[in-house]
C-alpha positions as CSV (number, residue, x, y, z in Angstrom):
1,X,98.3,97.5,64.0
2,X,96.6,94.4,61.9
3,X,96.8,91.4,65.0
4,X,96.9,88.1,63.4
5,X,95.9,86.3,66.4
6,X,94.8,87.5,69.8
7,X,98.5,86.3,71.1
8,X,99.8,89.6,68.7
9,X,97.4,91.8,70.5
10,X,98.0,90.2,74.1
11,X,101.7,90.9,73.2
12,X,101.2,94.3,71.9
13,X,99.0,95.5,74.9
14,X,102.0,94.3,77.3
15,X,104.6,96.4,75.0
16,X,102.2,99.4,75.5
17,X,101.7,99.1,79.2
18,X,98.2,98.0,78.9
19,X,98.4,94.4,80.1
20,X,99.8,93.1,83.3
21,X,100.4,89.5,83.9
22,X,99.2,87.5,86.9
23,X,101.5,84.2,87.6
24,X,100.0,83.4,91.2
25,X,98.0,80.0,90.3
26,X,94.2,81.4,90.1
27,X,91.1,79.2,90.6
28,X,88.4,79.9,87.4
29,X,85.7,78.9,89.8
30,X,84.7,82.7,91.7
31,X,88.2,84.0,91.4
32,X,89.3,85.0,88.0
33,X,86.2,87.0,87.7
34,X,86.2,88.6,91.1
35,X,90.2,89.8,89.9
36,X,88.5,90.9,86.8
37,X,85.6,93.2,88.7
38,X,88.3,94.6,90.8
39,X,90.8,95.5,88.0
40,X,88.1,96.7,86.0
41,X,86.9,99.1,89.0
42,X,89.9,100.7,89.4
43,X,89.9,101.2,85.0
44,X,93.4,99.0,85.0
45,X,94.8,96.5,82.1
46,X,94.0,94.0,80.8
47,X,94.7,90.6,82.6
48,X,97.0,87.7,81.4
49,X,96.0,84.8,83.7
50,X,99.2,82.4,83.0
51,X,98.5,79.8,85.8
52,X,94.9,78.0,86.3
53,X,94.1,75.9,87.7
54,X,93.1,72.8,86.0
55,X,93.4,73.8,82.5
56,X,97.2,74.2,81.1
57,X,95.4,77.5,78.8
58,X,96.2,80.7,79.7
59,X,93.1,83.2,79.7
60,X,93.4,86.7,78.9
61,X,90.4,89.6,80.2
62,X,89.3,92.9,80.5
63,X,90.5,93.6,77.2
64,X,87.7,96.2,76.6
65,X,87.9,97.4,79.9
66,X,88.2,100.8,78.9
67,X,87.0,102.6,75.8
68,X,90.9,104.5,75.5
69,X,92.1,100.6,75.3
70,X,89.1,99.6,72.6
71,X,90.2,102.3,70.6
72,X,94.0,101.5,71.3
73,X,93.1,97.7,69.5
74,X,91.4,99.0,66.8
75,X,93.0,101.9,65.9
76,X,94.6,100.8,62.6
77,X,90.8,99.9,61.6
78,X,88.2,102.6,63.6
79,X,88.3,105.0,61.2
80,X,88.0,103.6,57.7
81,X,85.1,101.2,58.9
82,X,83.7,104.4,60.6
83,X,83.7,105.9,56.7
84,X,82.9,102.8,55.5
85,X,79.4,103.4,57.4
86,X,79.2,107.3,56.5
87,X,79.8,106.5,53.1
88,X,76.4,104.2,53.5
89,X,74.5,106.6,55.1
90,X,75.4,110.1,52.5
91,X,77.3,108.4,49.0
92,X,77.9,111.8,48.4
93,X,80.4,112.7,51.0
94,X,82.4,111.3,48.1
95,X,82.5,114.3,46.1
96,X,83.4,116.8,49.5
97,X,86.5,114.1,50.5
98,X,87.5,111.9,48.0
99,X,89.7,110.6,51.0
100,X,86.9,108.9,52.4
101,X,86.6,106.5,49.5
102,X,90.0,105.2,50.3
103,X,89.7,104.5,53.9
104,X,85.8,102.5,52.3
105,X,88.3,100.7,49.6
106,X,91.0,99.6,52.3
107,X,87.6,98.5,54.4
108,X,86.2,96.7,51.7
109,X,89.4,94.9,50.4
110,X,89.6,92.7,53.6
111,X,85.3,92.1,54.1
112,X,85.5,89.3,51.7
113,X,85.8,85.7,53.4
114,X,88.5,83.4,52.6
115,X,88.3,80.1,52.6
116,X,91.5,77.5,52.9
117,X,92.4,74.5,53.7
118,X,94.3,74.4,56.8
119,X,95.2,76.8,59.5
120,X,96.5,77.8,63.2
121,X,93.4,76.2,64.6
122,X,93.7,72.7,63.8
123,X,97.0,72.4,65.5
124,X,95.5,70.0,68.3
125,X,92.4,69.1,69.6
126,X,91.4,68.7,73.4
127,X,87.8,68.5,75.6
128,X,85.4,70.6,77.1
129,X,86.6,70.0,80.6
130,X,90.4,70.7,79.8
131,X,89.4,74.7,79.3
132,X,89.2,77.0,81.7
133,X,86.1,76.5,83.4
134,X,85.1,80.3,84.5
135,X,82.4,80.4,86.9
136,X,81.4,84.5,87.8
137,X,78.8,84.4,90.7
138,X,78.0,81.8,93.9
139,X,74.8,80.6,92.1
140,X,75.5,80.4,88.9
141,X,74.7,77.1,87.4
142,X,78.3,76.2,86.2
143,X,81.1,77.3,84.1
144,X,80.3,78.9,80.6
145,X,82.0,80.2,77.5
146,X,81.8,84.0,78.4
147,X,82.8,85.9,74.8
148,X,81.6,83.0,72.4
149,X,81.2,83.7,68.7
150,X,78.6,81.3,67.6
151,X,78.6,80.5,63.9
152,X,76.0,79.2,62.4
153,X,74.3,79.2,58.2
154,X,71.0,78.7,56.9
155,X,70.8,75.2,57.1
156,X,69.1,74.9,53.5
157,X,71.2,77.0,51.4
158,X,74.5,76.6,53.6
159,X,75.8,79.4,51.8
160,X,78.4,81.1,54.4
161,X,77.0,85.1,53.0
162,X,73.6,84.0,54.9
163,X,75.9,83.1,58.0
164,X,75.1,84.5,61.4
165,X,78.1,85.5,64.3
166,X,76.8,86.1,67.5
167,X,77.6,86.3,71.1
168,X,74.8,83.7,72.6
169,X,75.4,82.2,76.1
170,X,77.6,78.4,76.3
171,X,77.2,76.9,79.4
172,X,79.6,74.1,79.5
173,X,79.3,72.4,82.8
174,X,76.4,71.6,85.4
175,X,73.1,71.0,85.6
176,X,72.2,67.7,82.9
177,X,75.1,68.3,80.6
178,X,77.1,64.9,80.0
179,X,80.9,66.1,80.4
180,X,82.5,66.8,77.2
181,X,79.4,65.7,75.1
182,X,76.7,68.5,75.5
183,X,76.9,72.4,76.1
184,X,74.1,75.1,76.4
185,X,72.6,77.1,74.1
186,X,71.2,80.3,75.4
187,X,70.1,82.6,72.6
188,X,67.6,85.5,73.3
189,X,64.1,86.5,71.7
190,X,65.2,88.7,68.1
191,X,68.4,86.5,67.6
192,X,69.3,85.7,63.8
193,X,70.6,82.2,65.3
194,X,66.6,81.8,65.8
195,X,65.7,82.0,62.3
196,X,68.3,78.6,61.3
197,X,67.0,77.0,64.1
198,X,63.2,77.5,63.3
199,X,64.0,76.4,59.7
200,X,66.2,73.4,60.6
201,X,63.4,71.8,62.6
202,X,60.8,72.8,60.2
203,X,62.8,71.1,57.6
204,X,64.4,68.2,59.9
205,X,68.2,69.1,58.9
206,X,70.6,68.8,61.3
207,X,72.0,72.5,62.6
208,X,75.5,72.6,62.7
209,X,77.3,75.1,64.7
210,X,80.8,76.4,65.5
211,X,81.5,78.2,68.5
212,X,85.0,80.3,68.2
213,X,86.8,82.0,71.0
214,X,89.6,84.3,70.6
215,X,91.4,85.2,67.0
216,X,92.0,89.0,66.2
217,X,90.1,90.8,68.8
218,X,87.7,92.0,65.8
219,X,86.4,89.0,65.6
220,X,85.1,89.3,69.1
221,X,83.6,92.4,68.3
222,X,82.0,91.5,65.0
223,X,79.5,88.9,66.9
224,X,77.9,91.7,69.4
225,X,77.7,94.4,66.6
226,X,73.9,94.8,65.5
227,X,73.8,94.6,61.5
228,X,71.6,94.3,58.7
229,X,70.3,90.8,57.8
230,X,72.3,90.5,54.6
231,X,75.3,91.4,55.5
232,X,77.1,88.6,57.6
233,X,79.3,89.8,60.7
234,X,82.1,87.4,59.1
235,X,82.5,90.1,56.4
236,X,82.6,93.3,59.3
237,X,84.7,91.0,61.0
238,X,87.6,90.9,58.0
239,X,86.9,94.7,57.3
240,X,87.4,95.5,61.2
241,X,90.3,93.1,61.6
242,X,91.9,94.3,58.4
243,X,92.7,90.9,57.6
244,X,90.5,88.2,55.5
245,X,88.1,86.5,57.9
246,X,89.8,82.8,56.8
247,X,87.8,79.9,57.5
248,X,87.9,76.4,57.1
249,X,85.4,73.3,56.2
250,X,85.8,70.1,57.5
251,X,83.2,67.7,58.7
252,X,79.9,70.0,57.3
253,X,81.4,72.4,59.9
254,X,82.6,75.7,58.5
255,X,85.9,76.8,61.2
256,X,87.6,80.2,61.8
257,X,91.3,78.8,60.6
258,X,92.1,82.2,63.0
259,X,90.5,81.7,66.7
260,X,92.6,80.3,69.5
261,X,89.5,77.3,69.7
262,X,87.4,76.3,68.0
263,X,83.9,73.8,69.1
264,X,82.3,72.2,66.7
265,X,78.7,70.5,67.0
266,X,75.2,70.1,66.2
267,X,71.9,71.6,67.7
268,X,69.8,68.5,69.4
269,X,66.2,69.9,67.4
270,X,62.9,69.8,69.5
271,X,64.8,68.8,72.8
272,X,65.5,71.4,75.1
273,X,67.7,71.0,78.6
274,X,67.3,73.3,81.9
275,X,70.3,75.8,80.9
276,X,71.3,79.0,83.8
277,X,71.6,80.3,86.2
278,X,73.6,82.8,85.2
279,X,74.5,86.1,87.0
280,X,74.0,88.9,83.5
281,X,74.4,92.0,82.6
282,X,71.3,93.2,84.1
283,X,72.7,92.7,87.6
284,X,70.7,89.8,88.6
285,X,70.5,85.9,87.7
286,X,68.8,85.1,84.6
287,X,66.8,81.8,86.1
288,X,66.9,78.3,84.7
289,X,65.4,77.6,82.3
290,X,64.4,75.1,79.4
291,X,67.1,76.3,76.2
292,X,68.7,74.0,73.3
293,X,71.5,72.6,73.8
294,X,74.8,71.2,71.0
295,X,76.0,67.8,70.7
296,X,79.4,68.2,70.9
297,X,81.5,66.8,68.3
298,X,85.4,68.3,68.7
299,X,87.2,70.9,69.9
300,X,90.2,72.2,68.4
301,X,92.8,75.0,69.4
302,X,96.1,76.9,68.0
303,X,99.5,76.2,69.5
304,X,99.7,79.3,71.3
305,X,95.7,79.6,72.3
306,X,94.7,81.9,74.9
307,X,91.5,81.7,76.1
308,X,89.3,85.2,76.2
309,X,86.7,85.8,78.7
310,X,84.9,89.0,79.9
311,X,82.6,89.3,83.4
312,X,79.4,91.0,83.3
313,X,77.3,92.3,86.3
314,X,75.5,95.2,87.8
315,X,76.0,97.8,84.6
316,X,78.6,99.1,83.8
317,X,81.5,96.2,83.2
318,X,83.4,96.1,80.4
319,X,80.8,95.3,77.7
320,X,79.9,99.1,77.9
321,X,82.8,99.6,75.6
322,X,81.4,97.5,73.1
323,X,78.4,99.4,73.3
324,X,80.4,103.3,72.9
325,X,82.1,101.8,70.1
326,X,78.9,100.5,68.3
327,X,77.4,104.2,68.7
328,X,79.9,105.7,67.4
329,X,80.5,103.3,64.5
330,X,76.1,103.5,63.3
331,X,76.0,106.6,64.7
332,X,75.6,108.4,61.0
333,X,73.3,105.7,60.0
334,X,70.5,106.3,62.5
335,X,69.0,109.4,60.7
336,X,69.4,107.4,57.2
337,X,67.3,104.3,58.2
338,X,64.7,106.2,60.7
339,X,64.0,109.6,59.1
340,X,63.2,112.3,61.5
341,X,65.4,110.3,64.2
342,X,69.1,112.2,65.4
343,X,70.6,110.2,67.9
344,X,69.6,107.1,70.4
345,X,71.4,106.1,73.0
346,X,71.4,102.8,75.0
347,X,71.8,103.6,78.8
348,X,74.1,101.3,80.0
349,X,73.5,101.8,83.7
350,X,69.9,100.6,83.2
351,X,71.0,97.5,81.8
352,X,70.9,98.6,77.7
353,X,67.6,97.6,77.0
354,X,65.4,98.7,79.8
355,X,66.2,102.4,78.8
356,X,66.4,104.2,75.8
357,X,66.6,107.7,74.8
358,X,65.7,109.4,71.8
359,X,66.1,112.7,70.0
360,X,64.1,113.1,67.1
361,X,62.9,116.5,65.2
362,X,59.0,117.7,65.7
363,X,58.8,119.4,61.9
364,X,54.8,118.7,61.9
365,X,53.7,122.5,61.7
366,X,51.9,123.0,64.8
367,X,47.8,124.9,64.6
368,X,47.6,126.4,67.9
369,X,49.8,124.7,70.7
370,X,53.0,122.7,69.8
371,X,52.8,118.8,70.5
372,X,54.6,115.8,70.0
373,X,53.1,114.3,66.4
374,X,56.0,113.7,64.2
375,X,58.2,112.4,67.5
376,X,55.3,109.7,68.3
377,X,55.7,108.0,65.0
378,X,59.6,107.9,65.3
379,X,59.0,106.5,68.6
380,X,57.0,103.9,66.8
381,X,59.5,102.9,64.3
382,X,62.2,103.4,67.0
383,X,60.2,100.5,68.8
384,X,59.9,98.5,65.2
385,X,63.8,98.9,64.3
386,X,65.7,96.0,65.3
387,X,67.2,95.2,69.0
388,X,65.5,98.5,69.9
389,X,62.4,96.7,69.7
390,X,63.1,95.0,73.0
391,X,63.6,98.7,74.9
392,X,61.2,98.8,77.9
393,X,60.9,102.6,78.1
394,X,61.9,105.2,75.5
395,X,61.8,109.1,76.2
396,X,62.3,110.9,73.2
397,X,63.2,114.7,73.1
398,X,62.6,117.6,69.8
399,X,66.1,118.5,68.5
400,X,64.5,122.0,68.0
401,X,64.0,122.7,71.9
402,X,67.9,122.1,72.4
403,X,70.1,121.5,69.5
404,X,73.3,121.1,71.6
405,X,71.7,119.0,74.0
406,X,73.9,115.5,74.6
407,X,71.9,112.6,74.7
408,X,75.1,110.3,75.9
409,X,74.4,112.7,79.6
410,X,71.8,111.7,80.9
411,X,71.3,113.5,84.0
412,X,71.1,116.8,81.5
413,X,68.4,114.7,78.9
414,X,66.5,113.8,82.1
415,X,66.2,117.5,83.2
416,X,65.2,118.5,80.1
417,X,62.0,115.9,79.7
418,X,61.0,116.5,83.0
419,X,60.9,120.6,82.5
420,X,58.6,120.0,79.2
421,X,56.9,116.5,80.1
422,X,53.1,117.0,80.0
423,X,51.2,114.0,82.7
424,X,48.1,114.2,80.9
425,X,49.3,114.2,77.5
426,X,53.0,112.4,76.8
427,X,52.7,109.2,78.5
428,X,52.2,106.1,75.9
429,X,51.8,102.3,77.1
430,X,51.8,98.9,74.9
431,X,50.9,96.2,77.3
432,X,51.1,92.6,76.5
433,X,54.1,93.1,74.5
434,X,58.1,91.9,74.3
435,X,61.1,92.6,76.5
436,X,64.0,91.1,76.7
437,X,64.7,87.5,77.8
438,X,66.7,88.6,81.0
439,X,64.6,91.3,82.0
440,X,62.5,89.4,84.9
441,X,60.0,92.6,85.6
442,X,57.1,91.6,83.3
443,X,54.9,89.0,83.5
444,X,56.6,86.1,82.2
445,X,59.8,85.5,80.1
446,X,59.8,87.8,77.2
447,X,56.4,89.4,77.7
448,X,56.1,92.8,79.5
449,X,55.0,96.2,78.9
450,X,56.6,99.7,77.4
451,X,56.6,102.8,78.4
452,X,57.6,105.7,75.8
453,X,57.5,109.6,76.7
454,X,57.8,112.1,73.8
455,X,58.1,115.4,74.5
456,X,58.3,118.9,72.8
457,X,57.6,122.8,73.7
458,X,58.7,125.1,75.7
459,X,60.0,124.5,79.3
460,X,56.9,124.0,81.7
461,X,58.6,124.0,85.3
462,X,61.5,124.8,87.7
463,X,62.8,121.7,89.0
464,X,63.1,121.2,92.6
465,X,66.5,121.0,93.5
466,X,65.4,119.9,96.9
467,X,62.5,118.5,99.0
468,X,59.8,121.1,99.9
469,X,59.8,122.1,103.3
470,X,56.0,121.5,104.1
471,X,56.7,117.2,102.6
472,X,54.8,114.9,104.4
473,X,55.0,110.7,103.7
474,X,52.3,108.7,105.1
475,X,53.3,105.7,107.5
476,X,55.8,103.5,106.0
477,X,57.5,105.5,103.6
478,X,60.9,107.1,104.9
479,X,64.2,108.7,103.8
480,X,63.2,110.9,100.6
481,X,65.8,112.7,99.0
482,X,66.0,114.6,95.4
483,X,68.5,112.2,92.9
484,X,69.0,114.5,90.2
485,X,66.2,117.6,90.2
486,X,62.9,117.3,89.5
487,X,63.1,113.4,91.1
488,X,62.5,112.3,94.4
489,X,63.1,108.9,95.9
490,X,61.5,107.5,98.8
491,X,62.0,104.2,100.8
492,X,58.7,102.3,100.5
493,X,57.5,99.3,103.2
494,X,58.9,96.1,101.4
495,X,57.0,94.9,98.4
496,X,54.6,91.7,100.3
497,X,51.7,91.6,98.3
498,X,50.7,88.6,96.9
499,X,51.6,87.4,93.5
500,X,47.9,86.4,92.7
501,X,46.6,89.4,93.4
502,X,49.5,91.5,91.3
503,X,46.7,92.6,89.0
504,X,45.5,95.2,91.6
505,X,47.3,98.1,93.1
506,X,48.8,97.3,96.3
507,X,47.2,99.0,99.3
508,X,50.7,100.8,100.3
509,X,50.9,102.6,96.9
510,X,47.1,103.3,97.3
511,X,48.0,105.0,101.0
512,X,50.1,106.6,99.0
513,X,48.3,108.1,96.4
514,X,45.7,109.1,98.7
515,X,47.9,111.3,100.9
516,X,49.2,113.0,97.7
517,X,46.0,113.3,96.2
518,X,45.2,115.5,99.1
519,X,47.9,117.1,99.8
520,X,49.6,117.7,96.4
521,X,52.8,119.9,97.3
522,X,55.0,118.4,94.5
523,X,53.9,121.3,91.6
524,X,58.3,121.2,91.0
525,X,58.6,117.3,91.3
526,X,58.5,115.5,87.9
527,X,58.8,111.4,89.0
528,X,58.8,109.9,92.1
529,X,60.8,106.2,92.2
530,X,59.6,104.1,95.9
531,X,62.1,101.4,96.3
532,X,63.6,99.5,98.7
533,X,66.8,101.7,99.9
534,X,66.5,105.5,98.7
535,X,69.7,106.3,100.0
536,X,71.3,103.6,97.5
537,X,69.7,105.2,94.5
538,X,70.2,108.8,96.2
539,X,74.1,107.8,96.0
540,X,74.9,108.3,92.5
541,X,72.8,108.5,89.1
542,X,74.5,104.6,87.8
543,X,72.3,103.1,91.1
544,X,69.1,105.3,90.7
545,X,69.4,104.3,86.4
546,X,69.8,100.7,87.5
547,X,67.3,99.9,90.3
548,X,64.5,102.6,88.9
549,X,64.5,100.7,85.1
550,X,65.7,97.0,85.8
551,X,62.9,96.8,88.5
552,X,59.7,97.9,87.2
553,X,57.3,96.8,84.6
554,X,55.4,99.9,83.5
555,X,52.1,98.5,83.0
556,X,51.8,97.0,86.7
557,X,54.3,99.7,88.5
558,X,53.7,103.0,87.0
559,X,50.9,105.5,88.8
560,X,50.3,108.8,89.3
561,X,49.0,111.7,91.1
562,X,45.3,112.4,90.5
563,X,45.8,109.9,87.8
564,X,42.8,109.8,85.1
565,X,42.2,107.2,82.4
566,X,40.2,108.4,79.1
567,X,39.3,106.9,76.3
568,X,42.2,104.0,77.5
569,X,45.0,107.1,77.6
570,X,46.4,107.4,81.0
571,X,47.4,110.3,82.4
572,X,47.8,112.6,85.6
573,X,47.6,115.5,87.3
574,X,50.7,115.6,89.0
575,X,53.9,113.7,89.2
576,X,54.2,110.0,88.1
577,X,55.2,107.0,90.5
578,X,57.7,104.6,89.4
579,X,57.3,101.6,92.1
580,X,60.9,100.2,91.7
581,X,61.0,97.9,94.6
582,X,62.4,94.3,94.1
583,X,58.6,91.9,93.7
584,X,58.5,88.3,94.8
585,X,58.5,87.1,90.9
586,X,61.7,89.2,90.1
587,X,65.1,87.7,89.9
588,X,67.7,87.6,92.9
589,X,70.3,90.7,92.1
590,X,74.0,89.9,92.3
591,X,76.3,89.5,95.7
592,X,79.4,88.8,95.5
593,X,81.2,85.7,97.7
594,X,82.7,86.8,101.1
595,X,85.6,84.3,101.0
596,X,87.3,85.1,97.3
597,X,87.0,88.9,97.6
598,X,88.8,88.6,101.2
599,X,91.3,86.1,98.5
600,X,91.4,88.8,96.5
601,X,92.0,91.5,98.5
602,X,95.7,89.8,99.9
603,X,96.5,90.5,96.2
604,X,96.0,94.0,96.2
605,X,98.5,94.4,99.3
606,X,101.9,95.0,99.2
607,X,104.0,92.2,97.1
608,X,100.7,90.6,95.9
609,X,99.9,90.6,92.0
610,X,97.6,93.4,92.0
611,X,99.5,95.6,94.3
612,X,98.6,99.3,93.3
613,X,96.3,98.2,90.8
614,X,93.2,97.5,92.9
């Protein structure tokens, strides 16, 4: 089905038994997104939130919330922009099915903007404070916009094919903001919306933004989907939609005629306002700090506006369906743009960026023993290409050792690194380098290290599958148990040593070493991870993924047994150390607020709103 507005697809989930609606008057502030967690849990519908308070809008969310119901949205459109993007990545497929260049024409016929006069979004205007203000966690800062699509051009040549759509972070109440007259702007390091800015302060011209929310649900998707500079989401947007993206000028500001709202405003240049905190999708607050902020100049809406909004938290929530859907849409174009590269994959449960995995092909013809060569410089331009720039560690595997091995399960790509990884040979570090903007492991904001493994050759070990008998810990260290083989976590004393001294190796990590060094028994044991409560990590692979990745930096927390440095390569003898305990500069990780999830619990019970649902 083409939807025409997000009311069509709201309407069209209900008909399908994919949307409930929740009447009970709801309060935006804790409670709409604690619903949304639970709902999302227990993989239910989406959510129509018809009664808010303060806000006569009704809010619709967890439309994602499952990748079934993604494809459910989009399946009048999945497939023919999914040949679109073969098409790009082997013309020739063509010639084999002709069929395929239909599905690319039907594709193409809707990419092209249209621009008119009027439309659904001008039908009233209102203010800031009139929407539903959707706070997600006890400390967050204030309300914010939580699936913007920021539009913004280049503000020279204000042509709309060098336009940007992305999903940055609005906050629109708290901290300094005057009410109704200024919103944050939080964009991240390697946004496109960084490149107008740069150039509209370097040339003093105002920049002049819209901010959309809702329209066809494509729309949504087309601002978190990673493309090419020079082609604009706006056009992937009217491809995906299978409709025109329409738009509209008024004012200098260019306006989807389409989306339920609409703000309009302008970027304040060289002035910055404390913006945050907000709880992400890391699992912990991303801290205030100094961000641009928009002048607001109106905001307009449709007659029958809903307002969208997702919840993001410890990984996964419902932005993992976004991220299936974008593999499997660029999945054919990976090996086109990186030769020798077959497949990545994001790990959601470490937060997206802190985790990457790679397989690659190792073609180099080996003289004597078989090493990584040709998978060390696809690991380079893995860590040149894009948003993958930002990944903090990156094992990458040779295709040839296991051609059916599945890079989306990761326990089974972790088991196979670990039975080939070489210590002394396949660990790579760049220090002083970028992460991303909410990863608060590194040093300071955006500046961390990386950690990329690449490994080939034949199968060096047996993975323990459980502790050796003779295991010792020295004083301090408790409750180690194998998380997936070949990995043992341990409980370590809680991470006190001081900040200014964070250059040196703590002295419990050094105890630790020392009694390994000694008495190394661990000959089946590939990584050990110390943090802060084994048996959390030990419980299922999504906690040991998020604690072990969003909570080390690997230049300052990675170590080894009998570790060596030569000629600046490190390496060791025996297992490496991952020190993933929680560090005095990190940020707080997310807890939720006693009072609304008892609130929320009396709806799950019989005759409340969510009864059998959560």
């Amino acid at each position: 089905m083409i939807y025409k507005s997000m009311k069509e697809c709201v309407d069209d989930l209900e008909k399908n038994n994919h949307l409930i609606r929740i009447k009970d008057l709801v309060d935006p502030d804790l409670e709409m997104a604690e619903i949304h967690r639970r709902v999302f849990d227990a993989k239910g519908p989406a959510i129509l939130f018809e009664n808010i308070k303060n806000t006569s809008f009704p809010a619709v969310s967890n439309l994602f919330g499952t990748l079934k119901r993604s494809r459910f949205i989009f399946r009048s459109t999945l497939k023919r922009v999914a040949n679109l993007i073969a098409l790009k990545a082997d013309p020739l497929k063509i010639l084999t099915n002709p069929s395929k260049l239909l599905y690319s024409f039907m594709a193409l016929s809707t990419s092209l903007p249209k621009k008119i006069t009027t439309g659904p979004v001008l039908f009233n205007k209102t203010t800031i404070d009139k929407l539903p203000m959707i706070k997600c966690w006890p400390d967050d800062g204030g309300a914010f916009i939580l699936l913007p699509q920021v539009y913004s051009e280049d503000p020279v040549d204000k042509k709309i094919f060098g336009s940007n759509l992305g999903m940055y972070r609005i906050q629109i109440s708290g901290n300094q903001y005057k009410t109704n007259q200024e919103i944050g702007l939080h964009y991240q390091i390697k946004r496109d919306i960084a490149y107008h800015h740069a150039k509209a302060i370097k040339n003093n011209i105002p920049l002049k933004v819209s901010i959309f929310a809702g329209g066809p649900p494509a729309h949504t998707f087309a601002a978190v989907m990673p493309l090419p500079e020079e082609l604009p989401e706006i056009a992937f947007a009217g491809a995906f939609s299978g409709k025109r993206f329409r738009y509209i000028k008024k004012k200098g500001f260019t306006i989807s005629a389409d989306a339920d709202f609409c703000i309009t405003g302008t970027v304040a240049l060289n002035k910055t306002m404390p913006e945050g905190p907000f709880g992400d999708h890391l699992g912990y607050y991303s801290l205030k700090h100094e961000f641009p902020y928009i002048n607001v100049d109106s905001v307009y809406h449709k007659k029958d506006a809903i307002w969208p909004f997702t919840v993001v938290g410890q990984p996964p929530q419902e932005d993992t369906s976004f991220g299936s859907l974008i593999h499997e849409i660029i999945k054919p174009v990976v090996p086109v743009e990186l030769p020798g590269l077959d497949s990545m994959h994001a790990v959601d449960a470490a937060g997206v960026h802190p985790l990457l995995l790679a397989i690659g092909r190792e073609s180099y013809v080996p003289f004597g023993v078989r090493k990584p060569k040709e998978l060390l410089q696809i690991a380079n331009s893995i860590l040149g290409f894009g948003q993958c720039s930002l990944a903090k560690y990156l094992f990458i595997v040779a295709k040839e050792d296991n051609p059916d091995l599945d890079i989306t399960n990761v326990e089974d790509f972790f088991i196979h690194l670990f039975e080939r990884i070489n210590f002394e040979r396949d660990l790579h570090f760049q220090t002083k380098t970028t992460i991303d903007t909410l990863d608060y492991s590194g040093e300071n904001l955006n500046e961390g290290s990386k950690l990329f493994i690449t490994v080939c050759g034949e199968k060096r070990r047996t993975l323990a599958n459980k502790l050796p008998p003779d295991l010792t810990l020295p004083t301090g260290f408790i409750n180690p148990g194998i998380t997936i083989p070949g990995v043992m976590t341990v409980t370590g004393p809680k991470f006190t040593y001081p900040i200014q001294k964070s250059s040196e190796i703590p002295e419990d990590i050094i105890t630790f070493l020392n009694h390994f060094n000694k008495n190394n028994n661990l000959n089946n044991i590939a990584l050990i991870v110390i943090v802060d409560d084994s048996r959390f990590v030990q419980r299922n692979l999504n906690s040991f993924l998020w604690v072990t990745f969003t909570r080390s930096n690997p230049s300052h927390d990675i170590y080894g047994i009998n570790s060596f440095i030569k000629f600046k390569h490190f390496g060791c003898k025996g297992p490496f150390i991952i020190d993933a305990r929680l560090k005095p500069h990190h940020a707080p990780p997310l807890l939720k607020d006693p009072k609304t999830t008892k609130k929320v619990d009396a709806l799950g019970k019989k005759g409340g709103s969510l009864y059998k649902i959560i």
